[in-house]
PQR file with spaces between the fields and no chain letter, atoms N, CA, C, O and H, PARSE charges and radii, in Angstrom:
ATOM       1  N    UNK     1     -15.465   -6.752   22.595 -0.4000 1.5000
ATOM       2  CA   UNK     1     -14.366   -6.719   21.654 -0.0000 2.0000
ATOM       3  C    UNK     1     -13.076   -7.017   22.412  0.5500 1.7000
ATOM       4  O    UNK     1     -12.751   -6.281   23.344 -0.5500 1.4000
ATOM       5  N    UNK     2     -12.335   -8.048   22.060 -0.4000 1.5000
ATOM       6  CA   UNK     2     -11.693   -8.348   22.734 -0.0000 2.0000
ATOM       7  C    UNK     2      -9.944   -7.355   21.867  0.5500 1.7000
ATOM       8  O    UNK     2      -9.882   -7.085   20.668 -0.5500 1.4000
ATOM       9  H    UNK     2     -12.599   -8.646   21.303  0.4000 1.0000
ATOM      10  N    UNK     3      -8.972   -7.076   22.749 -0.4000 1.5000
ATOM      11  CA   UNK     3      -8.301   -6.233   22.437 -0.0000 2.0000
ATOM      12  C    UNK     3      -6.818   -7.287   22.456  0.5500 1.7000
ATOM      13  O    UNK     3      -6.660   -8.278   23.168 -0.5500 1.4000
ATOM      14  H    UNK     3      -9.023   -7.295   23.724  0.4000 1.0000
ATOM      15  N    UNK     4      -5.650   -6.606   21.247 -0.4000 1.5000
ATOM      16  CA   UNK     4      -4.325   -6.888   21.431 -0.0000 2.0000
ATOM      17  C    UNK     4      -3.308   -5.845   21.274  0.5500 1.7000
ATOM      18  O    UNK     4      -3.448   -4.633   21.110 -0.5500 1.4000
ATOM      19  H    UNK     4      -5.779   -5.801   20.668  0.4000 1.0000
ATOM      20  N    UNK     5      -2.429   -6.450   21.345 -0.4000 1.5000
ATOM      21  CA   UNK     5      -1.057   -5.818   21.131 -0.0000 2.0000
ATOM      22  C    UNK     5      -0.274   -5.939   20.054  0.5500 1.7000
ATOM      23  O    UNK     5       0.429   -6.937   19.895 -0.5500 1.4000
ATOM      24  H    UNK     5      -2.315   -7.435   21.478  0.4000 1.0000
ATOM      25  N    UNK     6      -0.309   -4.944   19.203 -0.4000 1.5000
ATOM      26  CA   UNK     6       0.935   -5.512   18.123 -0.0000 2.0000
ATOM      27  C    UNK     6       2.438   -4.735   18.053  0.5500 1.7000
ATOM      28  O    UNK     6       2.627   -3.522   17.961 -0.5500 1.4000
ATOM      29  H    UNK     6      -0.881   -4.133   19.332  0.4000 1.0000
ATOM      30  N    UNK     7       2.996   -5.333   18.093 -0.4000 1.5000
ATOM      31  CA   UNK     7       4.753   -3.990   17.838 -0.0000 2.0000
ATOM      32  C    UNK     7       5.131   -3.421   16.374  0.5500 1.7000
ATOM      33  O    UNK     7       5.353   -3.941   15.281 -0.5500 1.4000
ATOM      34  H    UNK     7       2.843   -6.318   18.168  0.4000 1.0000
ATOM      35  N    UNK     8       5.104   -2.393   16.768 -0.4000 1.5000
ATOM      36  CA   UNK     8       5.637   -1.733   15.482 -0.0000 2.0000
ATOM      37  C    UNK     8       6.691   -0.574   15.785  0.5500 1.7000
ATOM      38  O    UNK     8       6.836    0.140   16.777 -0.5500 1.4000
ATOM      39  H    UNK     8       4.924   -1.971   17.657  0.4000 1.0000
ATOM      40  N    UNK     9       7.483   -0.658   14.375 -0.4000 1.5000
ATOM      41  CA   UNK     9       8.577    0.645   15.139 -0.0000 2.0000
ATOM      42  C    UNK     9       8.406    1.914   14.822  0.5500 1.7000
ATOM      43  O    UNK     9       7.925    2.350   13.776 -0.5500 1.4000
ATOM      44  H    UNK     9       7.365   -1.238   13.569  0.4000 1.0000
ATOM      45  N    UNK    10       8.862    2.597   15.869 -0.4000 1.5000
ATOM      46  CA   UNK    10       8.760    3.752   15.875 -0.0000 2.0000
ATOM      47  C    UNK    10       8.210    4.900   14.146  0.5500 1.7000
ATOM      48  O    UNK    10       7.232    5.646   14.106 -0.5500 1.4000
ATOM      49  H    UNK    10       9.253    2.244   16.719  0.4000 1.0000
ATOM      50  N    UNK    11       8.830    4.747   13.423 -0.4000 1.5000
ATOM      51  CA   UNK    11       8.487    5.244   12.318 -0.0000 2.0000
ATOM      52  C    UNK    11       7.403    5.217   11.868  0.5500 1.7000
ATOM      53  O    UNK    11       6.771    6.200   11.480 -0.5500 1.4000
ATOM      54  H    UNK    11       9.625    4.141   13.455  0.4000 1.0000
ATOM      55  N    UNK    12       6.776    3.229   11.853 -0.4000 1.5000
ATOM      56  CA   UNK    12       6.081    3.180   11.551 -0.0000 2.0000
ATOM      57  C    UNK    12       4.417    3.558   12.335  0.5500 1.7000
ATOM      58  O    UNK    12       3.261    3.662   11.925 -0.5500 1.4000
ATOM      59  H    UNK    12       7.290    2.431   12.168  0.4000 1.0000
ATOM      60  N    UNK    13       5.044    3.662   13.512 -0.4000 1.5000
ATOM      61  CA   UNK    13       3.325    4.268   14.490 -0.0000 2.0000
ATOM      62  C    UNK    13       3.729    5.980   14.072  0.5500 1.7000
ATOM      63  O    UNK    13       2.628    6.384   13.699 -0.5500 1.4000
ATOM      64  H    UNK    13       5.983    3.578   13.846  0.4000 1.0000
ATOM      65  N    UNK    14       4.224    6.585   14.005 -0.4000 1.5000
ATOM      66  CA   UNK    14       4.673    8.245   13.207 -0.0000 2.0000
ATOM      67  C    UNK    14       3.837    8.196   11.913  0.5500 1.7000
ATOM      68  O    UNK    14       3.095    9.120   11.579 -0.5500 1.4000
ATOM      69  H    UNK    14       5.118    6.256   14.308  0.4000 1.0000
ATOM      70  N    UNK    15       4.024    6.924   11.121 -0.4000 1.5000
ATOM      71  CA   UNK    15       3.320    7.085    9.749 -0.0000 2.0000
ATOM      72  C    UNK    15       1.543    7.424    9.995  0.5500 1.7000
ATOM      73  O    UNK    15       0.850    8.426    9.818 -0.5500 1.4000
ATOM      74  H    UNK    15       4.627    6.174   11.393  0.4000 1.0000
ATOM      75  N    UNK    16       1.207    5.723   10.596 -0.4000 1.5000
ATOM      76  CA   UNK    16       0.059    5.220   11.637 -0.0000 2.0000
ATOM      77  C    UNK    16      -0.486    6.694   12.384  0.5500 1.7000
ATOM      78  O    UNK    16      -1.342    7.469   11.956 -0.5500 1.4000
ATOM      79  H    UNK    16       1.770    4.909   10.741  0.4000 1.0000
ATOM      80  N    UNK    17      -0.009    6.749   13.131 -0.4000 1.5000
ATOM      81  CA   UNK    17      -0.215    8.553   13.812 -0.0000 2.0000
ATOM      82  C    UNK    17      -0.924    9.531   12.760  0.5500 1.7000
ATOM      83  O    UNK    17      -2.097    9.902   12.749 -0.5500 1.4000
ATOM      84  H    UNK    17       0.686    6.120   13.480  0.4000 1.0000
ATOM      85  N    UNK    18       0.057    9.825   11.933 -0.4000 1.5000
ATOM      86  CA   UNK    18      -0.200   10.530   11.246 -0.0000 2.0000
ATOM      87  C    UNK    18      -1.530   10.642    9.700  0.5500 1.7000
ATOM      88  O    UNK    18      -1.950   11.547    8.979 -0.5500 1.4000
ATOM      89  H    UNK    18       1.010    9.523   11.942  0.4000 1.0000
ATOM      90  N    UNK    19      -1.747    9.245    9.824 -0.4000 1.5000
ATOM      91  CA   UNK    19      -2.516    8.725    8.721 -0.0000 2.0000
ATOM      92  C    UNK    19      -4.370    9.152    9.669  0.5500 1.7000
ATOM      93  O    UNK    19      -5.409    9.677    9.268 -0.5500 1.4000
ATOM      94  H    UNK    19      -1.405    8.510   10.410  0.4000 1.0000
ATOM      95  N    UNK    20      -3.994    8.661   10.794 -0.4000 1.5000
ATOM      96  CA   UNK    20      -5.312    8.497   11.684 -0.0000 2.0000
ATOM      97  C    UNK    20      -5.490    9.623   11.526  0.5500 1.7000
ATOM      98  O    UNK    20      -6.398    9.748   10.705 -0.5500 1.4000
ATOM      99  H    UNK    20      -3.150    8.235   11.120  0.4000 1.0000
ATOM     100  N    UNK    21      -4.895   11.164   12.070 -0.4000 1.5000
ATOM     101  CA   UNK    21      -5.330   12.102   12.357 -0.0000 2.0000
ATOM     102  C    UNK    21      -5.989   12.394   10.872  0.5500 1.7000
ATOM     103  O    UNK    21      -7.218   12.399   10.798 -0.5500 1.4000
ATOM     104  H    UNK    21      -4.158   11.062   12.737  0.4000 1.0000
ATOM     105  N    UNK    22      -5.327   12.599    9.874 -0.4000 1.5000
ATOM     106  CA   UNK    22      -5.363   13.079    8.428 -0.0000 2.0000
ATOM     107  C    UNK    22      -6.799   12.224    8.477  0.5500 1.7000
ATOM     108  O    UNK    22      -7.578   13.104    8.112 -0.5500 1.4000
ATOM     109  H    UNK    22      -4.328   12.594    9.934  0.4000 1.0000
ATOM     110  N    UNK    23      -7.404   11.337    8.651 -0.4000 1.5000
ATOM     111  CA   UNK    23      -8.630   10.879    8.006 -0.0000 2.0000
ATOM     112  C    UNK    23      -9.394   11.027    9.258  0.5500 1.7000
ATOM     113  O    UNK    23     -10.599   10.934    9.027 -0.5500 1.4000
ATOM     114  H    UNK    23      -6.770   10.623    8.948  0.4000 1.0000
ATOM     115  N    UNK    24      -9.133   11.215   10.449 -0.4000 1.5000
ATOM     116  CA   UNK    24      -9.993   10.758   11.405 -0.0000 2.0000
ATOM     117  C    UNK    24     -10.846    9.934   12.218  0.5500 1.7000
ATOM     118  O    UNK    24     -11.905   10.044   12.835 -0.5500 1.4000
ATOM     119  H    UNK    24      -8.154   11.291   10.636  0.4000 1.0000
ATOM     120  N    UNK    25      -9.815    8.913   11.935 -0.4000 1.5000
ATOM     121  CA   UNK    25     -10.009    7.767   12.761 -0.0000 2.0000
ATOM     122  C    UNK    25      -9.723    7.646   14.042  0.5500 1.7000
ATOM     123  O    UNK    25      -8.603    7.835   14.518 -0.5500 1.4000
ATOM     124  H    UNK    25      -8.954    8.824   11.434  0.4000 1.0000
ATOM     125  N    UNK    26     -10.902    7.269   14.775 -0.4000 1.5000
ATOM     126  CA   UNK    26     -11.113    6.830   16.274 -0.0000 2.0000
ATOM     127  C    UNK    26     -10.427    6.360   16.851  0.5500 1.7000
ATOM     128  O    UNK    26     -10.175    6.673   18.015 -0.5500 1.4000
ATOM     129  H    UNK    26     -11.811    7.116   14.388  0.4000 1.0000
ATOM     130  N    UNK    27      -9.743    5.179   16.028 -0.4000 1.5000
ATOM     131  CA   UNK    27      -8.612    4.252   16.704 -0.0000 2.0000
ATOM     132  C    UNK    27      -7.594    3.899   15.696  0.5500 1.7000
ATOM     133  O    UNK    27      -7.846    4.050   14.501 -0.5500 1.4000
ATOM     134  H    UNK    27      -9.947    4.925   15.082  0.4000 1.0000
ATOM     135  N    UNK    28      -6.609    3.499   16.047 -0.4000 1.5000
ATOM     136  CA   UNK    28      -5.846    2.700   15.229 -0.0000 2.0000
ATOM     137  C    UNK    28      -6.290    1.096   14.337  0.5500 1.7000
ATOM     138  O    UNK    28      -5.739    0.643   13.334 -0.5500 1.4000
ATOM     139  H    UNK    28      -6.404    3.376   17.018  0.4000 1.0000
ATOM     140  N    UNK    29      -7.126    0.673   14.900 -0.4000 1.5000
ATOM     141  CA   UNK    29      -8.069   -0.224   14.069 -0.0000 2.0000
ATOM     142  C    UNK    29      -8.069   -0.128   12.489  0.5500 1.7000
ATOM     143  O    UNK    29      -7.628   -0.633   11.456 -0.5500 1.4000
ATOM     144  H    UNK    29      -7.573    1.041   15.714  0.4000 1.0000
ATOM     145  N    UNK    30      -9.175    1.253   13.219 -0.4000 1.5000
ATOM     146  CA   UNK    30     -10.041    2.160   12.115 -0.0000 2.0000
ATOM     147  C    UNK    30      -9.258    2.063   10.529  0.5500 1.7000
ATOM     148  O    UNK    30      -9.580    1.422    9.529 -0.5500 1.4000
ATOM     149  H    UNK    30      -9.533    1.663   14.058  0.4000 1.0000
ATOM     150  N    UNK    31      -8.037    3.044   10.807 -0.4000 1.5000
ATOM     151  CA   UNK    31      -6.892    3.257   10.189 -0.0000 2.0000
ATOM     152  C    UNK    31      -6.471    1.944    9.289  0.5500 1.7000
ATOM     153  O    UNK    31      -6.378    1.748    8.077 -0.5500 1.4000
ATOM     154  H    UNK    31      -7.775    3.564   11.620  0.4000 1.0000
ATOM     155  N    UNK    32      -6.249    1.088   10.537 -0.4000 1.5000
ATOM     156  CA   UNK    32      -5.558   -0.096    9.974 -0.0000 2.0000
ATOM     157  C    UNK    32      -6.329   -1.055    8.653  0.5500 1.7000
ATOM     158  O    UNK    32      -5.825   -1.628    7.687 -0.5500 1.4000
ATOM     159  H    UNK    32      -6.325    1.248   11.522  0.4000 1.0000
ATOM     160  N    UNK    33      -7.692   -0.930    9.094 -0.4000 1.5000
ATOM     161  CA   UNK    33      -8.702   -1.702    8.320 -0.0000 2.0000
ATOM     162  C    UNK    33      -8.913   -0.750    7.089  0.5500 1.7000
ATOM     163  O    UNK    33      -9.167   -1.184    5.965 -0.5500 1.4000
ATOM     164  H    UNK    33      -8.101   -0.465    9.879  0.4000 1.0000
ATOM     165  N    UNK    34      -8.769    0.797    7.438 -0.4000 1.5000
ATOM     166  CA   UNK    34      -9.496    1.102    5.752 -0.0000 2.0000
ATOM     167  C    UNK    34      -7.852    0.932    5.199  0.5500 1.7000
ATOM     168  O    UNK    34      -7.854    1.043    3.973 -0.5500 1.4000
ATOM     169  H    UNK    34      -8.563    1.150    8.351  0.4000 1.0000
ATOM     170  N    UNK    35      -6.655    0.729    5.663 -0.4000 1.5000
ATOM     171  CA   UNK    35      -5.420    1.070    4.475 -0.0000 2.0000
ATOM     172  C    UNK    35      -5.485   -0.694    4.256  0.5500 1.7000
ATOM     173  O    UNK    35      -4.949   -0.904    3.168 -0.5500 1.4000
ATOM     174  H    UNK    35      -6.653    0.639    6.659  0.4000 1.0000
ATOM     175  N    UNK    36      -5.875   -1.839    4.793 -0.4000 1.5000
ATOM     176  CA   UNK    36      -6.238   -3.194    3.978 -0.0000 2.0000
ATOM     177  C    UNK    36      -6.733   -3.278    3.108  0.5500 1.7000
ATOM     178  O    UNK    36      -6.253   -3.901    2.160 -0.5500 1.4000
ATOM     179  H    UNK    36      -6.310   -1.669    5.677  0.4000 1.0000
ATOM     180  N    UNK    37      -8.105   -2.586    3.058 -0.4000 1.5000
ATOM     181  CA   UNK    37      -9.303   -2.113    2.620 -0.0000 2.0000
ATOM     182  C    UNK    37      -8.603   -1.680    0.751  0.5500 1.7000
ATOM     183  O    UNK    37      -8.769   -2.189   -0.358 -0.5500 1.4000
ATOM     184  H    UNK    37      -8.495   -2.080    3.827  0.4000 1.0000
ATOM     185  N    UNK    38      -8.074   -0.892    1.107 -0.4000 1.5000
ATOM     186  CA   UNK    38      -7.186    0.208   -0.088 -0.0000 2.0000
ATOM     187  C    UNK    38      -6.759   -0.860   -0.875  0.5500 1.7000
ATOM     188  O    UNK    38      -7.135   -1.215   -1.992 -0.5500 1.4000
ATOM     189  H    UNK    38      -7.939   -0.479    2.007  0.4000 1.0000
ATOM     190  N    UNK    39      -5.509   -1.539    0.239 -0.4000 1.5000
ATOM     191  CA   UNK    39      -4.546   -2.450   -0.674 -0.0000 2.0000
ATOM     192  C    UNK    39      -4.935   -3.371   -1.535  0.5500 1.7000
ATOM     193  O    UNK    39      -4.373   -3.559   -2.614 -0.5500 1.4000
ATOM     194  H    UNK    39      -5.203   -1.251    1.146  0.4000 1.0000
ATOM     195  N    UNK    40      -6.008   -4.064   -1.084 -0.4000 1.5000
ATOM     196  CA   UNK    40      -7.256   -4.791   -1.378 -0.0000 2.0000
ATOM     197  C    UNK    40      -7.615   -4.540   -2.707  0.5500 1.7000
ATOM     198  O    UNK    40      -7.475   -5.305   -3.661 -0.5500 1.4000
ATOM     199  H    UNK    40      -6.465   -3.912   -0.207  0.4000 1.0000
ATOM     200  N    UNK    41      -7.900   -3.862   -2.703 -0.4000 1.5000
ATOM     201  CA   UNK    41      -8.284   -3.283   -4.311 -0.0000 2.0000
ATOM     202  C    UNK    41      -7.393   -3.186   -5.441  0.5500 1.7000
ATOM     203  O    UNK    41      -7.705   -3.291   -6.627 -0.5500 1.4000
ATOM     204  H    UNK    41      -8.013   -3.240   -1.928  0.4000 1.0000
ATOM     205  N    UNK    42      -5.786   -2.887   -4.748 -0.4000 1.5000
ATOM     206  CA   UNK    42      -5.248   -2.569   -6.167 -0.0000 2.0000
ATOM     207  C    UNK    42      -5.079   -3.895   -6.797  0.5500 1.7000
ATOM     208  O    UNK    42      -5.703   -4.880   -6.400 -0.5500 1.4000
ATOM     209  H    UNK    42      -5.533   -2.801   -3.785  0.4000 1.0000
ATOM     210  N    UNK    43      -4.056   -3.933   -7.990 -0.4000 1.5000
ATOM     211  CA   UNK    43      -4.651   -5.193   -9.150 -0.0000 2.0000
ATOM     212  C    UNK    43      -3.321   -5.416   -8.636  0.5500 1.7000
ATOM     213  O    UNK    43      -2.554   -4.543   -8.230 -0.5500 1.4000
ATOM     214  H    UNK    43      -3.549   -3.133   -8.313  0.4000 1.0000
ATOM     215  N    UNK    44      -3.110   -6.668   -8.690 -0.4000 1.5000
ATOM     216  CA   UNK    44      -2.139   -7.505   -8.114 -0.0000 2.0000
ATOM     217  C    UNK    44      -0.498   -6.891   -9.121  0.5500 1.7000
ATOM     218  O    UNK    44       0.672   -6.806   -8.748 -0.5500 1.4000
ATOM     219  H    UNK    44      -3.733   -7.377   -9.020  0.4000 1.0000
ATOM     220  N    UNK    45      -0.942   -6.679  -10.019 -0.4000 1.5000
ATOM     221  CA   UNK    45       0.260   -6.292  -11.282 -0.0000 2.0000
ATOM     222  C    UNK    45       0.794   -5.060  -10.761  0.5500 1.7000
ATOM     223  O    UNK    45       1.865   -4.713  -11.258 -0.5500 1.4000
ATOM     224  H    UNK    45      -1.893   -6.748  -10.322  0.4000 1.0000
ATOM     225  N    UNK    46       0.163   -4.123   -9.638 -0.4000 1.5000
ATOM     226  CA   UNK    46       0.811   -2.677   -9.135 -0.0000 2.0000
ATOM     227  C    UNK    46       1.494   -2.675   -7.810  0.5500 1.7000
ATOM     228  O    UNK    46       1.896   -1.736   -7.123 -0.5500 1.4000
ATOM     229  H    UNK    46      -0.707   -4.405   -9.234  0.4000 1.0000
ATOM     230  N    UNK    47       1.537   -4.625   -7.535 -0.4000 1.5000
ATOM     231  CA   UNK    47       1.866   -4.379   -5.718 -0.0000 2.0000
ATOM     232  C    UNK    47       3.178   -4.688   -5.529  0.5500 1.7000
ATOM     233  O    UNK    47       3.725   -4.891   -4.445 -0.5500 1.4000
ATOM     234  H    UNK    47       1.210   -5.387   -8.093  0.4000 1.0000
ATOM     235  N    UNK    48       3.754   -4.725   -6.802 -0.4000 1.5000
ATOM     236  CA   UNK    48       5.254   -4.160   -6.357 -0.0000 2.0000
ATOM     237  C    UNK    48       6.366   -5.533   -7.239  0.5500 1.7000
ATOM     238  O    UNK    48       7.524   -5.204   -7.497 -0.5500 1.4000
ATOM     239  H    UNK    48       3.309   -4.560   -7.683  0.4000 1.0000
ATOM     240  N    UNK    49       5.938   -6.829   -7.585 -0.4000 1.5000
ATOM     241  CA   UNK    49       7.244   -7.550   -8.435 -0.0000 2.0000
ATOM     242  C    UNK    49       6.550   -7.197   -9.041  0.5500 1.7000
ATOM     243  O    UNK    49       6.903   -6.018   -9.086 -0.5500 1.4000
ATOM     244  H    UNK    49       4.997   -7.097   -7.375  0.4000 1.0000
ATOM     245  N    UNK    50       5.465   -7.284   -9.821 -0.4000 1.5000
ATOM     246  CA   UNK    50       4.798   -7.370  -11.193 -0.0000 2.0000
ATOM     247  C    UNK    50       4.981   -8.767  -11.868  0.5500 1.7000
ATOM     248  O    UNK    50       5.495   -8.755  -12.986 -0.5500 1.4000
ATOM     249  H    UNK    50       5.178   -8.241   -9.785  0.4000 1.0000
ATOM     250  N    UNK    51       4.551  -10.214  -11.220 -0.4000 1.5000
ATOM     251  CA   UNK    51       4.949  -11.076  -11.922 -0.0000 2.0000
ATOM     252  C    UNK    51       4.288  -11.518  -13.274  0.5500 1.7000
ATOM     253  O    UNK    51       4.726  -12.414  -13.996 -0.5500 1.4000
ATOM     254  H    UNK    51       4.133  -10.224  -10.312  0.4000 1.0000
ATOM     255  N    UNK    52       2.964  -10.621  -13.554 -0.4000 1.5000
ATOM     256  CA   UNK    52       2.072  -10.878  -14.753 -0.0000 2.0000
ATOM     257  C    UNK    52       2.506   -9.861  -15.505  0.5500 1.7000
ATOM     258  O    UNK    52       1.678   -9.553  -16.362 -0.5500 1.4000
ATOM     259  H    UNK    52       2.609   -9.894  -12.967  0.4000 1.0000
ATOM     260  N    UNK    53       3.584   -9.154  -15.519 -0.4000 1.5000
ATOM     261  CA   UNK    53       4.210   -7.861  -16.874 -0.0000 2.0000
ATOM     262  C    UNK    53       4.393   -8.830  -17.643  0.5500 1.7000
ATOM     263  O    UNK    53       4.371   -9.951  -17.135 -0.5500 1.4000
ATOM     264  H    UNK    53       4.257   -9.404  -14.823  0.4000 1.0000
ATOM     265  N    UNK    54       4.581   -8.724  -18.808 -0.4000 1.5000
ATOM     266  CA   UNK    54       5.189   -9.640  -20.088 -0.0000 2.0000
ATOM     267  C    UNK    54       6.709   -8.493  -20.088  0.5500 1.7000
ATOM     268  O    UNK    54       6.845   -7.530  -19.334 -0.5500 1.4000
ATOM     269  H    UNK    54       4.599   -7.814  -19.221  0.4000 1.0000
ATOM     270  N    UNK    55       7.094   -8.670  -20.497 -0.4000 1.5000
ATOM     271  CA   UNK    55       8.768   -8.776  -21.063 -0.0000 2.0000
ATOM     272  C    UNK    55       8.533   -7.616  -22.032  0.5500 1.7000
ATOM     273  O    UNK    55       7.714   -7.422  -22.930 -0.5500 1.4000
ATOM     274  H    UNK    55       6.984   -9.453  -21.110  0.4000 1.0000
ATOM     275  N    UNK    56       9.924   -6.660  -21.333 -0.4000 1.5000
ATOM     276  CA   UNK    56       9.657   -5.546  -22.854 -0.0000 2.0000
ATOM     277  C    UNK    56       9.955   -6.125  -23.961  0.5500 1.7000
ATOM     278  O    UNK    56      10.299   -7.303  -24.056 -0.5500 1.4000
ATOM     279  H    UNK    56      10.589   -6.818  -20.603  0.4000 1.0000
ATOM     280  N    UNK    57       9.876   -5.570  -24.600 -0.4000 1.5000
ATOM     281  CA   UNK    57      10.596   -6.040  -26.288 -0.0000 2.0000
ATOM     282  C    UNK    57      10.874   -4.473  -26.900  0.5500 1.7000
ATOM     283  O    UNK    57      10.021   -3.621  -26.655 -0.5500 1.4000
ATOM     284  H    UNK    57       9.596   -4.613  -24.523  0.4000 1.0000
ATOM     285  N    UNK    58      11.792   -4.190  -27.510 -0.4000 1.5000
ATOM     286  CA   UNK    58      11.796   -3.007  -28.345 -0.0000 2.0000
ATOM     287  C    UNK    58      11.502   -3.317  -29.557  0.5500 1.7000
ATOM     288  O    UNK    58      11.563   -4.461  -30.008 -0.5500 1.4000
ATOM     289  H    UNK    58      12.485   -4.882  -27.710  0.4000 1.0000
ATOM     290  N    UNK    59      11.140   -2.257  -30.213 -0.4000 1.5000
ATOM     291  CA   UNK    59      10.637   -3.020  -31.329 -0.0000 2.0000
ATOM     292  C    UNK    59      11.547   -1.827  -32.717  0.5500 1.7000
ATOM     293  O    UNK    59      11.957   -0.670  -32.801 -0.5500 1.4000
ATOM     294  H    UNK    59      11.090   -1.328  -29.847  0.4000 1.0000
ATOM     295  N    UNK    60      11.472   -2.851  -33.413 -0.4000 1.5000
ATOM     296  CA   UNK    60      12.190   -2.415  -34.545 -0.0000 2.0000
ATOM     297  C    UNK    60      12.681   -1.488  -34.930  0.5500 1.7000
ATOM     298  O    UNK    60      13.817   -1.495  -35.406 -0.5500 1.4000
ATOM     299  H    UNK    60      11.138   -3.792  -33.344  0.4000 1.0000
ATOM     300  N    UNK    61      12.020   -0.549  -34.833 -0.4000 1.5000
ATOM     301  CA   UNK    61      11.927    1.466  -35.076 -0.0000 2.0000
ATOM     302  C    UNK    61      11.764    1.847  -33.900  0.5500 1.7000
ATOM     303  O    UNK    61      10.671    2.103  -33.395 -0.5500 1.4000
ATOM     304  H    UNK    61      11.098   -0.544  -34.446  0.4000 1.0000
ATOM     305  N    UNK    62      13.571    1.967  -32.990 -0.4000 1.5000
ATOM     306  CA   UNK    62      12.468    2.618  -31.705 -0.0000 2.0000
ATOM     307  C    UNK    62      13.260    4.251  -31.842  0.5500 1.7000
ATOM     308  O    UNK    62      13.499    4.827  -30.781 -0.5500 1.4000
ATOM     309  H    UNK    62      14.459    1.759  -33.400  0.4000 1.0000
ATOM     310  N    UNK    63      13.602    4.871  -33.030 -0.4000 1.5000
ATOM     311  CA   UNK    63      13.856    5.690  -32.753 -0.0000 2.0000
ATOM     312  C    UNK    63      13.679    6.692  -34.426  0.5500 1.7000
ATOM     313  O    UNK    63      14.182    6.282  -35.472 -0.5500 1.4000
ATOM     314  H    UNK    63      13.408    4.403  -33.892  0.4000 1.0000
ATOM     315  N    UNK    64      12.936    7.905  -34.332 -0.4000 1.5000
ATOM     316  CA   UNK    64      13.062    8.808  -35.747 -0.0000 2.0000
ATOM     317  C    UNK    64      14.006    9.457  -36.183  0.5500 1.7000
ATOM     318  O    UNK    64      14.536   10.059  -35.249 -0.5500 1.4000
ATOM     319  H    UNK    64      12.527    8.238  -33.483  0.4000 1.0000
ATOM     320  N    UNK    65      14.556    9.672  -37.249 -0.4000 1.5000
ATOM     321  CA   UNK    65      15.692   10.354  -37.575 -0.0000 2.0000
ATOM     322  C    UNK    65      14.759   11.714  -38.514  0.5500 1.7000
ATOM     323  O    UNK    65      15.379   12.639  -39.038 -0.5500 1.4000
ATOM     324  H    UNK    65      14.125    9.183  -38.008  0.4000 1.0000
């Protein structure tokens, strides 16, 4: 297995750190591959612009008296 180096800042190896211990991962790899793994899955509409939302609309009655 051949090995690298990546930079990250400080905060973010604190997050990293902290994620490994909480699940128990061996390495930082580990970690790194199951939170891809995660992201991977969610539906493209939750990863943050939302470019497939349609447009609110209010609609006629938006309020009871």
């Amino acid at each position: 297995m051949s090995r690298n180096t990546i930079h990250v800042d400080k905060e973010t190896l604190i997050l990293l750190e902290r994620y490994k211990k909480e699940k128990a991962f061996k390495n930082y790899s580990e970690a790194i591959k199951k939170l891809l793994q995660e992201y991977s899955k969610i539906p493209e509409s939750e990863k943050g612009s939302l470019p497939k939302l349609k447009p609110f609309k209010r609609e006629k009655v938006d309020c009871f008296a």
